[in-house]
Phi, psi and omega in degrees: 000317179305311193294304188286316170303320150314296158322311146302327156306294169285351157278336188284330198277316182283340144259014158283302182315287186308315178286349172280311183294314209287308167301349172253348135323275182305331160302325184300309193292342184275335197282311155321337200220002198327303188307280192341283220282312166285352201257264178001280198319312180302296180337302198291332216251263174358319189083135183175093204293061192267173189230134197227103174328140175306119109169008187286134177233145176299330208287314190275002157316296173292340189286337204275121206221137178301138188107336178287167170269156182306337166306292189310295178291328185295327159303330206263338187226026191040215206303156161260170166309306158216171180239125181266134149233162167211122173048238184262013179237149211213148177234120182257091175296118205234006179178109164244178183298136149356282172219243179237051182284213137314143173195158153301079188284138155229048206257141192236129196264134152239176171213125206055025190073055153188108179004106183255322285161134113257124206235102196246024198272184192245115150265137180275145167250000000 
């Protein structure tokens, strides 16, 4: 009986260990990805109606970066759904809501036409 019980202790030790590794894995890697992986999780788990401009893609989302010119981003996600300006500063929306859920903001802040900002977050509704 000692002997099987022994057994059990260690299979029980070895899957705490595998579950311990497998969660400081996965935290190192959520921590790296953190904005993406929660916005996704959420959107999905959450639900959400979002509207996306026409040619806009995440791949050219992730290409976008502070410092392009306005040029640079209009190539890389086209036209955006609206444009704010005020004076020398501009918000360019590249996804809004359906109607008034939850949705995926994609919006990019400038200032004299080059990329100060980006706001990639999931908004809740």
């Amino acid at each position: 009986m000692n002997e099987r019980h022994g057994v059990n202790l260690n299979l029980k030790n070895l899957f705490v260990g595998v579950t311990v590794y497998c969660v400081v894995l996965g935290s190192i890697r959520l921590l790296v990805h953190l904005p993406s992986v929660l916005d996704g999780a959420v959107g999905t788990w959450w639900g959400h109606d979002t509207v996306f401009s026409k040619g806009y893609s995440e791949e050219g989302w992730d290409d976008v970066h502070v410092g392009m010119t306005a040029q640079e981003v209009e190539s890389v996600l086209g036209k955006p759904l609206e444009k704010d300006v005020w004076g020398s500063d501009e918000e360019w929306s590249y996804s809004k809501s359906r109607g008034f859920g939850s949705y995926f903001k994609r919006d990019i802040f400038f200032i004299d036409r080059k990329v100060m900002e980006k706001d990639g977050s999931f908004w809740l509704d």
